[in-house]
PDB file with one MODEL, atoms N, CA, C and O in Angstrom:
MODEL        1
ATOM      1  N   UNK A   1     159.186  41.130 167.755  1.00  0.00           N
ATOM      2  CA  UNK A   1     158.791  41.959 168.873  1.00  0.00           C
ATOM      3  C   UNK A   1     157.381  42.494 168.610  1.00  0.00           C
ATOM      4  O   UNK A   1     157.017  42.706 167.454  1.00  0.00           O
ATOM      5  N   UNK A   2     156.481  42.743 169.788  1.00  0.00           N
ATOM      6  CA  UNK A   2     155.312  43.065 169.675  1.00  0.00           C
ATOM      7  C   UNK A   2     155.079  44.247 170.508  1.00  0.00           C
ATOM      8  O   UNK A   2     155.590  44.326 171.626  1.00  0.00           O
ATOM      9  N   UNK A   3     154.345  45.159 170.031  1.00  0.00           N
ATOM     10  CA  UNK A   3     153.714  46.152 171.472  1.00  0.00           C
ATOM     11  C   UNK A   3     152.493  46.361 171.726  1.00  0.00           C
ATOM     12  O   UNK A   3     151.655  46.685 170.884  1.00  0.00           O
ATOM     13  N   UNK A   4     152.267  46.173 173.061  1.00  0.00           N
ATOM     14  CA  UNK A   4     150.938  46.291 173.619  1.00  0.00           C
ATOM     15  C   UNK A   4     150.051  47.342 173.346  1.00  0.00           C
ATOM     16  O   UNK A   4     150.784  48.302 173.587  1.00  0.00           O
ATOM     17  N   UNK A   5     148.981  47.812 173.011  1.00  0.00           N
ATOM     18  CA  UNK A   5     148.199  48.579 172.526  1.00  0.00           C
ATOM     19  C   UNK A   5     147.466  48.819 174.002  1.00  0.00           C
ATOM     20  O   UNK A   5     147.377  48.016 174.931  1.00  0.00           O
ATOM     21  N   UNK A   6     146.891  50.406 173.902  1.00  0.00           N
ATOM     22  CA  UNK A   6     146.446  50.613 174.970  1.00  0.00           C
ATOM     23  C   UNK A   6     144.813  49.595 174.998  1.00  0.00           C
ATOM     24  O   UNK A   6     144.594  49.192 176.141  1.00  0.00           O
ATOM     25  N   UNK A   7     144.031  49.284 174.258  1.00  0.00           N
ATOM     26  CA  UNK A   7     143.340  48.004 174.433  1.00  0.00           C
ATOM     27  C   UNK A   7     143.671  46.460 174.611  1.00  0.00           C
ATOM     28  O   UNK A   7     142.905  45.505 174.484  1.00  0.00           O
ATOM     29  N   UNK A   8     145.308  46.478 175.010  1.00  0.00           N
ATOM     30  CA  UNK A   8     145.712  45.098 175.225  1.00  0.00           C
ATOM     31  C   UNK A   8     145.860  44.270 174.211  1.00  0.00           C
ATOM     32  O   UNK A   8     146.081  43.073 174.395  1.00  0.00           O
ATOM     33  N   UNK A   9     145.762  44.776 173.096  1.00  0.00           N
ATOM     34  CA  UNK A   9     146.120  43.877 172.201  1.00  0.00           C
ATOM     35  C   UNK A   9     147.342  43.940 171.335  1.00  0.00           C
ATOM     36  O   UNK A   9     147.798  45.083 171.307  1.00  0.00           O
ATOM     37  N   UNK A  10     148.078  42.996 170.555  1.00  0.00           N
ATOM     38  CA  UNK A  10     149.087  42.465 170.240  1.00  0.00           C
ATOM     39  C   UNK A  10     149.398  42.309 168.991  1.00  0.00           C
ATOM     40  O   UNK A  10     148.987  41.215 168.604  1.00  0.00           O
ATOM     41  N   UNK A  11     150.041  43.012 168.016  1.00  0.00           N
ATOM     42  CA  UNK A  11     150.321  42.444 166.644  1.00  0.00           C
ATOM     43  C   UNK A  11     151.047  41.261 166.567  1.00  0.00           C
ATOM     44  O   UNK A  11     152.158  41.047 167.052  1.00  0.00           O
ATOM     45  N   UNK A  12     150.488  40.662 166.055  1.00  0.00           N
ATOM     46  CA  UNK A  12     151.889  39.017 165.925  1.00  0.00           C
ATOM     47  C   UNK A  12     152.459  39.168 165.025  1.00  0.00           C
ATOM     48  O   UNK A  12     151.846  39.922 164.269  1.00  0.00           O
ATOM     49  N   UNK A  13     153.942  38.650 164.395  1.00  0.00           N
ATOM     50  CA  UNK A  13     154.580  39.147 163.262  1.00  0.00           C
ATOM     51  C   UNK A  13     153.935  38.421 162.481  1.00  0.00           C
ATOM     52  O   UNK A  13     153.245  37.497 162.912  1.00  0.00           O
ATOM     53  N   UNK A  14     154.048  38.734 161.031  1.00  0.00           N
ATOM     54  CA  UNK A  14     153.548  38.097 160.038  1.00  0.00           C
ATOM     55  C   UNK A  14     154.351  37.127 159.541  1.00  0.00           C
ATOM     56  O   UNK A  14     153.781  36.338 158.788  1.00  0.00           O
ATOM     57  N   UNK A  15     155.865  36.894 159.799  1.00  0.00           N
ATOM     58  CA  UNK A  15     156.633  35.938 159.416  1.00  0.00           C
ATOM     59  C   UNK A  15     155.768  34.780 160.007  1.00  0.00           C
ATOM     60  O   UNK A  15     155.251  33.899 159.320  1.00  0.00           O
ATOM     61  N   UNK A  16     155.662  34.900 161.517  1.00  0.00           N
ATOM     62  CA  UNK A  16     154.996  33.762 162.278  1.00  0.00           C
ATOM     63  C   UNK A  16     153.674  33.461 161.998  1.00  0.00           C
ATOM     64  O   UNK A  16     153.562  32.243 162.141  1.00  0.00           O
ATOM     65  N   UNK A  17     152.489  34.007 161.633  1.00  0.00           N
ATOM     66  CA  UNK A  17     151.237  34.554 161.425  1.00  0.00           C
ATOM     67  C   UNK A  17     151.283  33.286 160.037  1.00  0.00           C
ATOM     68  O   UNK A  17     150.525  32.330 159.869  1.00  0.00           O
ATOM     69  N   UNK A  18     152.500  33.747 159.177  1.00  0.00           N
ATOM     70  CA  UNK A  18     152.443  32.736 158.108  1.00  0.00           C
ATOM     71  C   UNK A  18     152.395  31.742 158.141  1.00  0.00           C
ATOM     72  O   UNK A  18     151.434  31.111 157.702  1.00  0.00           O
ATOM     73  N   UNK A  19     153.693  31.079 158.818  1.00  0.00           N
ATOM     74  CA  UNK A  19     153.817  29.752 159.614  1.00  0.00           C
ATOM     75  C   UNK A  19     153.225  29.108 160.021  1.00  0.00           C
ATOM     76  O   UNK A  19     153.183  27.905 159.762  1.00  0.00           O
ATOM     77  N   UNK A  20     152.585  29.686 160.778  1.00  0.00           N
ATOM     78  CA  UNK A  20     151.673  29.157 161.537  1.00  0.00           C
ATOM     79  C   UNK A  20     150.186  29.244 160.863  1.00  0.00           C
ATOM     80  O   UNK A  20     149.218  28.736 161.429  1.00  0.00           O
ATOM     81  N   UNK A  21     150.101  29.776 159.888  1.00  0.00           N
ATOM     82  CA  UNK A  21     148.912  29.321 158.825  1.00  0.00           C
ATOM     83  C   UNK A  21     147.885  30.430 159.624  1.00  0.00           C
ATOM     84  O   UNK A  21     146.707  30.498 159.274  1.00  0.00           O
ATOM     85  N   UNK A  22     148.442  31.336 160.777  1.00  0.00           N
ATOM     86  CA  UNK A  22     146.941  32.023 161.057  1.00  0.00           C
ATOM     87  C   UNK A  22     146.507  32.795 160.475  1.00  0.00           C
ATOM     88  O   UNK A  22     147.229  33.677 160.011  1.00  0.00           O
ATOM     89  N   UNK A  23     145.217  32.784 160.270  1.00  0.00           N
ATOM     90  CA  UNK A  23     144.137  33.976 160.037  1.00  0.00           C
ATOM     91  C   UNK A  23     143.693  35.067 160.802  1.00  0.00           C
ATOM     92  O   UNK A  23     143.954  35.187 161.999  1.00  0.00           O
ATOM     93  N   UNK A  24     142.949  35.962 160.067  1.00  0.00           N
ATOM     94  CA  UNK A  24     141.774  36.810 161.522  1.00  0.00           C
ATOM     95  C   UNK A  24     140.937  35.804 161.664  1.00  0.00           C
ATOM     96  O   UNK A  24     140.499  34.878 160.982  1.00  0.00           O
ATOM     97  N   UNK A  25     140.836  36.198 162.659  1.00  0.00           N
ATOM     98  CA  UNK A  25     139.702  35.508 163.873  1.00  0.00           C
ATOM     99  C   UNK A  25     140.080  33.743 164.446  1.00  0.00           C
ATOM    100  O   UNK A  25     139.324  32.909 164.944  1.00  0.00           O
ATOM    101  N   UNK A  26     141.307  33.684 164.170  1.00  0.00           N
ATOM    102  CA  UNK A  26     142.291  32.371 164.461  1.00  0.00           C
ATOM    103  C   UNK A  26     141.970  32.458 165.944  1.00  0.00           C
ATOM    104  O   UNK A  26     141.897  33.513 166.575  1.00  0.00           O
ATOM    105  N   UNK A  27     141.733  30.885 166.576  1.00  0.00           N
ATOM    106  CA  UNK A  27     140.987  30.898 167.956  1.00  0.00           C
ATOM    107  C   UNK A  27     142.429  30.392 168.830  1.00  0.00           C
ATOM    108  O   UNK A  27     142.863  29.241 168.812  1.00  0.00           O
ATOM    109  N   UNK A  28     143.209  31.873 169.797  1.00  0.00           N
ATOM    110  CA  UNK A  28     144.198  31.941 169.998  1.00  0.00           C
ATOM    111  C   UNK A  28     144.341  31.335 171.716  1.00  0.00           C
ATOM    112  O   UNK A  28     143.400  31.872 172.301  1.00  0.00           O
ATOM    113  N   UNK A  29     144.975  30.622 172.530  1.00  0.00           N
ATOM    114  CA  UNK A  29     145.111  30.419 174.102  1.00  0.00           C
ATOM    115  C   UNK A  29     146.428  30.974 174.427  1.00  0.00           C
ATOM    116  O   UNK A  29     147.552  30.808 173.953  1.00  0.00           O
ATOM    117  N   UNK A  30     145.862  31.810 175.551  1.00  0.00           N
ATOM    118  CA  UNK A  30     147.009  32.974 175.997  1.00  0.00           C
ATOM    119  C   UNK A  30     147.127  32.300 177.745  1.00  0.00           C
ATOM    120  O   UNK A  30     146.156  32.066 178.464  1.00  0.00           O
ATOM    121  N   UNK A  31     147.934  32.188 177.948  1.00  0.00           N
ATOM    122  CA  UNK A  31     148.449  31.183 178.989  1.00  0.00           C
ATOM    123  C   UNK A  31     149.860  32.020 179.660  1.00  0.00           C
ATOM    124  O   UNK A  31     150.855  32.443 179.070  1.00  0.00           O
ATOM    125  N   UNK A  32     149.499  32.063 181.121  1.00  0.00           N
ATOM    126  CA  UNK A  32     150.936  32.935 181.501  1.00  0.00           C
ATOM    127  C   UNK A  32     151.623  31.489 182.317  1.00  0.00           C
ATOM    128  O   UNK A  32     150.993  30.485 182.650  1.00  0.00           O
ATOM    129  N   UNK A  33     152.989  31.737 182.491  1.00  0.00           N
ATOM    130  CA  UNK A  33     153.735  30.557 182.580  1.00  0.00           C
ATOM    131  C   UNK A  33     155.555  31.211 183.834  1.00  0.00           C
ATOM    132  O   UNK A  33     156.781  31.132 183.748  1.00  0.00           O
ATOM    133  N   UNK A  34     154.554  31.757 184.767  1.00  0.00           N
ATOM    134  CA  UNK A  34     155.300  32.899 185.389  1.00  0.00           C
ATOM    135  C   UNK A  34     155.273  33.693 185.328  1.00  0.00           C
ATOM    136  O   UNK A  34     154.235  34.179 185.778  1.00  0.00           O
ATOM    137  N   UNK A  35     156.482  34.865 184.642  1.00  0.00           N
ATOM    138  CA  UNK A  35     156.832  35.666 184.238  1.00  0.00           C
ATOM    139  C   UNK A  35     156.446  35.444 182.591  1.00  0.00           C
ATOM    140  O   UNK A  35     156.423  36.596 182.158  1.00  0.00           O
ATOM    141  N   UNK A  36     156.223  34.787 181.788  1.00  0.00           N
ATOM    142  CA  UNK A  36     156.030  34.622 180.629  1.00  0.00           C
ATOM    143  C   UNK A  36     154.573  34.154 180.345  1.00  0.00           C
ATOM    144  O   UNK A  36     153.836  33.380 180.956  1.00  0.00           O
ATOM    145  N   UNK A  37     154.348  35.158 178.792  1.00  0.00           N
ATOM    146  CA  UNK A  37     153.080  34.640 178.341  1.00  0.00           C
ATOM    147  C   UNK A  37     153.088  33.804 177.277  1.00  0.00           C
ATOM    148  O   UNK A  37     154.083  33.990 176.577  1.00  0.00           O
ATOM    149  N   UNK A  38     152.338  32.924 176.870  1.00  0.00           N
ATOM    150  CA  UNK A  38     152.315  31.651 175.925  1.00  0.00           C
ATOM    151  C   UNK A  38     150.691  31.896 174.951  1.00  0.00           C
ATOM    152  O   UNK A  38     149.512  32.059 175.265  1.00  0.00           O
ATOM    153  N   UNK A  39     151.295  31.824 173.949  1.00  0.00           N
ATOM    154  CA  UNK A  39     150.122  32.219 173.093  1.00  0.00           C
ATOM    155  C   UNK A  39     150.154  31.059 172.002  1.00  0.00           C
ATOM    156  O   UNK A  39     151.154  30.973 171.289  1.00  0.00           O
ATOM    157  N   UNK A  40     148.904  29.998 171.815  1.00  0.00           N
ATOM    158  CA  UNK A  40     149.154  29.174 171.508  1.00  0.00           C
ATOM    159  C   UNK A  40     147.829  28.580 170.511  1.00  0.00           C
ATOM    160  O   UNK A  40     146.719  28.207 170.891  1.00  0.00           O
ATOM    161  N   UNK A  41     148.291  28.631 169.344  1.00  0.00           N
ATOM    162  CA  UNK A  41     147.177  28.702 168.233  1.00  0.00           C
ATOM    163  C   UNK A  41     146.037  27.372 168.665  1.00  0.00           C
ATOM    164  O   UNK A  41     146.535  26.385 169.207  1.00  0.00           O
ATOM    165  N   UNK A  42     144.749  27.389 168.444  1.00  0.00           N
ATOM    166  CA  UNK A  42     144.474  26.146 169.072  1.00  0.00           C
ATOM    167  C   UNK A  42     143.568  25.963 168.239  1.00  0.00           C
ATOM    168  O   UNK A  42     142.747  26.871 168.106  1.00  0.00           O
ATOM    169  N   UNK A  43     143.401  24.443 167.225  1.00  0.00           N
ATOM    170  CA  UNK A  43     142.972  24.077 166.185  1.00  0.00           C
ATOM    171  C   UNK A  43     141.280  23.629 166.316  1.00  0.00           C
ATOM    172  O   UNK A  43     141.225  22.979 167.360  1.00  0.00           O
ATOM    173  N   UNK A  44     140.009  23.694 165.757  1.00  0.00           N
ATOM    174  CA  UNK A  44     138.841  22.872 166.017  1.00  0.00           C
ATOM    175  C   UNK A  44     139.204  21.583 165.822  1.00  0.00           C
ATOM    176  O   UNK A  44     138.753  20.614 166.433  1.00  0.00           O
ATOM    177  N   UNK A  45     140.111  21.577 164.872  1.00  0.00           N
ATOM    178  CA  UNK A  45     140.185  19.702 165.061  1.00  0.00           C
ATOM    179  C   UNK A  45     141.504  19.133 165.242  1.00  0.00           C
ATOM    180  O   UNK A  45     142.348  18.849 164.393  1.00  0.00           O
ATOM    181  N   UNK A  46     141.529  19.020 166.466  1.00  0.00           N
ATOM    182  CA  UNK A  46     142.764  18.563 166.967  1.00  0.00           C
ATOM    183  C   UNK A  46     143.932  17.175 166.352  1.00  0.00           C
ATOM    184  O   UNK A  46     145.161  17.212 166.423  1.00  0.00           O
ATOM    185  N   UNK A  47     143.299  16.328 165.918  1.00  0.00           N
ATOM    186  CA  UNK A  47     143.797  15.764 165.105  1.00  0.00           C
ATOM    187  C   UNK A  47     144.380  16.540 163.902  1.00  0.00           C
ATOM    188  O   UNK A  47     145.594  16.671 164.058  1.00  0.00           O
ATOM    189  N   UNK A  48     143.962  17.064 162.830  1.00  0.00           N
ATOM    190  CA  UNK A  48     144.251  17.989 161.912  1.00  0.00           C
ATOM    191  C   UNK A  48     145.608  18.657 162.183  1.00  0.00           C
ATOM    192  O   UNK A  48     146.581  18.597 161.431  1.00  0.00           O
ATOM    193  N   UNK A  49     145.536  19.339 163.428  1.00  0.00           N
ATOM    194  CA  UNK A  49     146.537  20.257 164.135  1.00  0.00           C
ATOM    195  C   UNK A  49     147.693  19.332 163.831  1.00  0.00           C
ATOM    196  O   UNK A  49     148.610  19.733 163.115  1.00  0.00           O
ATOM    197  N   UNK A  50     147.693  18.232 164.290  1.00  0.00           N
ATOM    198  CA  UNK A  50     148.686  16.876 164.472  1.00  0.00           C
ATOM    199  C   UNK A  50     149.326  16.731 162.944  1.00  0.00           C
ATOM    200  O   UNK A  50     150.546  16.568 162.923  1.00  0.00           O
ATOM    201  N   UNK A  51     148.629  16.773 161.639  1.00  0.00           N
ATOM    202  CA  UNK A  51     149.060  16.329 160.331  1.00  0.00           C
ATOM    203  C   UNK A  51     150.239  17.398 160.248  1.00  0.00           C
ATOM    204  O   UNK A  51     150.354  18.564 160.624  1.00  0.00           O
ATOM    205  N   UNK A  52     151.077  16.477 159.581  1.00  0.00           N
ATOM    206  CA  UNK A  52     152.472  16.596 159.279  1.00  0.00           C
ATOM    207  C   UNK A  52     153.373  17.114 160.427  1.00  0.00           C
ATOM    208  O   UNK A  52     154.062  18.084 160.113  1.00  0.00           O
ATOM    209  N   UNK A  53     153.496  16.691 161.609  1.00  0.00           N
ATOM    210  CA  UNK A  53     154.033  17.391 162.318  1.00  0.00           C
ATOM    211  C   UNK A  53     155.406  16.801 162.787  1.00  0.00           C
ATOM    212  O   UNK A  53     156.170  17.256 163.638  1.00  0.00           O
ATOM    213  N   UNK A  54     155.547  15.512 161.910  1.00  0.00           N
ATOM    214  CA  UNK A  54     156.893  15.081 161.505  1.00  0.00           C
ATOM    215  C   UNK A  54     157.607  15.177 160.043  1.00  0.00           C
ATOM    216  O   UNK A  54     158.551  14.627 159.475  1.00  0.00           O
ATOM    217  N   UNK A  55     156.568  16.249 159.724  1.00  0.00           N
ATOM    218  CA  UNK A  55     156.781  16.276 158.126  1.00  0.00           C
ATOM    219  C   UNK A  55     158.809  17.010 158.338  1.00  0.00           C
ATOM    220  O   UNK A  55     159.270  17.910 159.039  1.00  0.00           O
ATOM    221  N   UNK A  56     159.228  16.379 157.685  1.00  0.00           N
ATOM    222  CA  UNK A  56     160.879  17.017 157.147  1.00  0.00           C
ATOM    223  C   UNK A  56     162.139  15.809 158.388  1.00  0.00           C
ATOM    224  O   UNK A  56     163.346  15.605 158.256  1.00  0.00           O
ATOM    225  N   UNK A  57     161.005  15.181 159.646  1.00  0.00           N
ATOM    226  CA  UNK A  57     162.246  14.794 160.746  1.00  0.00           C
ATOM    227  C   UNK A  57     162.436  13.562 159.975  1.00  0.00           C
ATOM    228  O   UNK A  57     163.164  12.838 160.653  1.00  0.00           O
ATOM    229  N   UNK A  58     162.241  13.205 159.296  1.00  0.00           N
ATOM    230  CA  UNK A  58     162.815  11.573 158.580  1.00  0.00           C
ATOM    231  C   UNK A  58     163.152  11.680 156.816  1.00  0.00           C
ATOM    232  O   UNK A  58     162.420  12.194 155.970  1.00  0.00           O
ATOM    233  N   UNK A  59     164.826  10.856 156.553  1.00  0.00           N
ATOM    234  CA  UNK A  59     164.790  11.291 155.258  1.00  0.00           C
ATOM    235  C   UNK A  59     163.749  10.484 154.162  1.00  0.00           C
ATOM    236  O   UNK A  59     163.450  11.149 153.171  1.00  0.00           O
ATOM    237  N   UNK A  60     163.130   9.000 154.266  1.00  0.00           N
ATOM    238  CA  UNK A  60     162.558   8.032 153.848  1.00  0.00           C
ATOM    239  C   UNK A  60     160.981   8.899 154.572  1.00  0.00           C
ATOM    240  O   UNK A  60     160.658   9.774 155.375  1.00  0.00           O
ATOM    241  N   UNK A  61     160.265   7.680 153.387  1.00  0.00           N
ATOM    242  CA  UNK A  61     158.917   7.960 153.732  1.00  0.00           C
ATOM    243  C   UNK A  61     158.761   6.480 154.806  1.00  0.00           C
ATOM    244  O   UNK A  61     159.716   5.810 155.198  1.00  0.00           O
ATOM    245  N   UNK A  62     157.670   6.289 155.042  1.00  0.00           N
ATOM    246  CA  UNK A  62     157.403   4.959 155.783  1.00  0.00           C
ATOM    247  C   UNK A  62     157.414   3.602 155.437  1.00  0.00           C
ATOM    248  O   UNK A  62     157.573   2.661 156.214  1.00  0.00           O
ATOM    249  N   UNK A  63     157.240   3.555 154.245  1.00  0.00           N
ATOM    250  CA  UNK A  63     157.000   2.618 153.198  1.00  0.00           C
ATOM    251  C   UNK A  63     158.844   2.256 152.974  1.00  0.00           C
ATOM    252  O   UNK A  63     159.245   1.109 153.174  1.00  0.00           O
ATOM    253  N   UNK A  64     159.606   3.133 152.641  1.00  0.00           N
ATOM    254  CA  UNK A  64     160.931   3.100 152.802  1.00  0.00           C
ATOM    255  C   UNK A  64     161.726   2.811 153.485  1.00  0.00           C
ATOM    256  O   UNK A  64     162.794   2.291 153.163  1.00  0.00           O
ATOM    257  N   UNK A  65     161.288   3.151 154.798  1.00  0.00           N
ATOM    258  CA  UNK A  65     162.014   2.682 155.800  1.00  0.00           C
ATOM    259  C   UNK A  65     161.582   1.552 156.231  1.00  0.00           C
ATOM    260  O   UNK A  65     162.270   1.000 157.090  1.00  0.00           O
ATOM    261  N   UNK A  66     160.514   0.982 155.835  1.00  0.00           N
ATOM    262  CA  UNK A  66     160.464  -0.575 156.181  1.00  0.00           C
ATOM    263  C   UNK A  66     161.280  -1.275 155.390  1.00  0.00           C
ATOM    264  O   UNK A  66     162.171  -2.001 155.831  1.00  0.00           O
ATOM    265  N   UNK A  67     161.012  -1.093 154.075  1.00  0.00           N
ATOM    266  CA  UNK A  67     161.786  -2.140 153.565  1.00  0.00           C
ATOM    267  C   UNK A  67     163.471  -1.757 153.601  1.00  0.00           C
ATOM    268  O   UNK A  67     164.148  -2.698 153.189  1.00  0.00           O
ATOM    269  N   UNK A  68     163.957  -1.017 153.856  1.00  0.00           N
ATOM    270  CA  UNK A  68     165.113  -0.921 154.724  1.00  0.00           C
ATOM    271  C   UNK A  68     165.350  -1.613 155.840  1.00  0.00           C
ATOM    272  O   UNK A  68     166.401  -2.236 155.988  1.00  0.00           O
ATOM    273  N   UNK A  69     164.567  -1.583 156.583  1.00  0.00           N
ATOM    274  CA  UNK A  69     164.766  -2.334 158.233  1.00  0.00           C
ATOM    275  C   UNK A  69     164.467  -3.894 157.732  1.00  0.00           C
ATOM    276  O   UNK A  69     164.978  -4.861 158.297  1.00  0.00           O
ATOM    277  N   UNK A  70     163.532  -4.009 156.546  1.00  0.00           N
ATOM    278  CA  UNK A  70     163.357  -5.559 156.343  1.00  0.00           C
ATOM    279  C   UNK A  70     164.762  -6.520 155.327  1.00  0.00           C
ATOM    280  O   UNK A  70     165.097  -7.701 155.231  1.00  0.00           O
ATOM    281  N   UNK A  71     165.335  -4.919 154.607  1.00  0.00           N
ATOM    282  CA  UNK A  71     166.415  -5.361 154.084  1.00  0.00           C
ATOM    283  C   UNK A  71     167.805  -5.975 154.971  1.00  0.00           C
ATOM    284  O   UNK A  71     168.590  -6.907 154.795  1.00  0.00           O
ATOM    285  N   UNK A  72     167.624  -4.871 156.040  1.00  0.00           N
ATOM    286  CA  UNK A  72     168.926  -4.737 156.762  1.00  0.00           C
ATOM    287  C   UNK A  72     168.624  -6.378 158.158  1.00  0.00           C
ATOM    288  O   UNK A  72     169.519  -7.079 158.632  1.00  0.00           O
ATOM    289  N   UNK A  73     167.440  -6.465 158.372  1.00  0.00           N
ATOM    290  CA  UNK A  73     167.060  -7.921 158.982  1.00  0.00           C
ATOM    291  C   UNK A  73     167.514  -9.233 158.622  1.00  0.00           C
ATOM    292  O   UNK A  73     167.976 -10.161 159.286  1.00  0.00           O
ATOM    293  N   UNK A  74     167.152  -9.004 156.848  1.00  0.00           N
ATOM    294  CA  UNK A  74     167.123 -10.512 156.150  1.00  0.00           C
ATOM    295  C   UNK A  74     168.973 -10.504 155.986  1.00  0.00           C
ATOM    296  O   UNK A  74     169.606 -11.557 156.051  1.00  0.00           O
ATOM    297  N   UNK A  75     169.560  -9.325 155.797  1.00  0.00           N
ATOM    298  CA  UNK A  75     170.967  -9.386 155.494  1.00  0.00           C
ATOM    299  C   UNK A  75     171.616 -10.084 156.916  1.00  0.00           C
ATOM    300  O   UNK A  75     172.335 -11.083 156.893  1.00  0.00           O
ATOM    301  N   UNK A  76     171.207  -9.341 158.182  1.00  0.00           N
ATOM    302  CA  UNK A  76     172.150 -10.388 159.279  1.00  0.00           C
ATOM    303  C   UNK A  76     171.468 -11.540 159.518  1.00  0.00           C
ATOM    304  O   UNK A  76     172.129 -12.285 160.241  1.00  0.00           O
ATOM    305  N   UNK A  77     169.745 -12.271 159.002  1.00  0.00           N
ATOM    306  CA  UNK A  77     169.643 -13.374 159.139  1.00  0.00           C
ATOM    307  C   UNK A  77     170.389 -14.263 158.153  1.00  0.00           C
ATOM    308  O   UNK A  77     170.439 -15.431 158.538  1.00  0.00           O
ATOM    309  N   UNK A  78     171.221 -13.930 156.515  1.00  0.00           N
ATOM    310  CA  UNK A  78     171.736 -14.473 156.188  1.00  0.00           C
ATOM    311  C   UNK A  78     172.729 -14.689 156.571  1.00  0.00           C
ATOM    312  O   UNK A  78     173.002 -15.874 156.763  1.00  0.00           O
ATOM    313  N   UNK A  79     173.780 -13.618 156.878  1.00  0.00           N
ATOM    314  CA  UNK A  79     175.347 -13.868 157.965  1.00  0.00           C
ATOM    315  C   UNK A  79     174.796 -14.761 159.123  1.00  0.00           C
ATOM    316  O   UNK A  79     175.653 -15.639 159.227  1.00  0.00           O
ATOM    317  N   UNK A  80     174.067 -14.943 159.817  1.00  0.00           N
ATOM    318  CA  UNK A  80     173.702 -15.815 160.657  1.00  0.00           C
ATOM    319  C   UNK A  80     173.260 -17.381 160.284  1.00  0.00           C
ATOM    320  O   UNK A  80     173.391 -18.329 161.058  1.00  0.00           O
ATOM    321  N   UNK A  81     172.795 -17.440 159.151  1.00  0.00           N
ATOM    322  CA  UNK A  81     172.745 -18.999 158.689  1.00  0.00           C
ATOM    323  C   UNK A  81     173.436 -19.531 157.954  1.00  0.00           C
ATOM    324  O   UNK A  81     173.582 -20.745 157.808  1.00  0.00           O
ATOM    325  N   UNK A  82     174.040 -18.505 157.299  1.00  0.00           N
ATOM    326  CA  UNK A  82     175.865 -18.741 156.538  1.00  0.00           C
ATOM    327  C   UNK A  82     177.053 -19.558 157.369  1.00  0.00           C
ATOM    328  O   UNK A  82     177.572 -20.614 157.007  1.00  0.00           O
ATOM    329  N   UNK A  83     177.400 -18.679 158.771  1.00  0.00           N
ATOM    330  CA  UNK A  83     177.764 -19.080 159.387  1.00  0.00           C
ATOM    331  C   UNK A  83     177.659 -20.549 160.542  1.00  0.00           C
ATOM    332  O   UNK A  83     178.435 -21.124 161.305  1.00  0.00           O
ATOM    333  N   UNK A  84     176.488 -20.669 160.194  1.00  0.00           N
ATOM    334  CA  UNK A  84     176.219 -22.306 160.652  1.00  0.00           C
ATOM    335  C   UNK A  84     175.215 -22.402 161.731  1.00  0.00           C
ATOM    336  O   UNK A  84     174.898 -23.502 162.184  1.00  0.00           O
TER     337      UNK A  84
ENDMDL
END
């Protein structure tokens, strides 16, 4: 929870502040979305922003999961030429 300061401004929690890697003077986009405001950290280098942002959704790295998918390929092309 945050409260508005009579100059309009906003403490952000620091749990999130962490997370989100911000600093002072972090270059912030405040965006209303109705009834709701959207405050949305916004990186100089947008690519950058992008790194790791699948970091934790896969248990294999990339390299791993190929040769998995190349393992699990060559295994039903052998049941397939086994069988005739």
């Amino acid at each position: 929870m945050a409260i508005l300061s009579t100059k309009g401004q906003i403490v952000i929690p620091e749990e999130i502040r962490t997370a989100l890697e911000l600093k002072p003077g972090a270059d912030i986009a405040v965006e209303r979305l109705d009834n709701n405001i959207l405050l949305m950290p916004r990186h100089k280098d947008p690519l950058k922003a992008l790194l790791g942002l699948t970091k934790g959704m896969f248990e294999d790295d990339a390299v791993t999961m190929i040769r998995k998918s190349r393992d699990r390929d060559n295994e039903i092309d052998n049941r397939e030429t086994w069988r005739g």
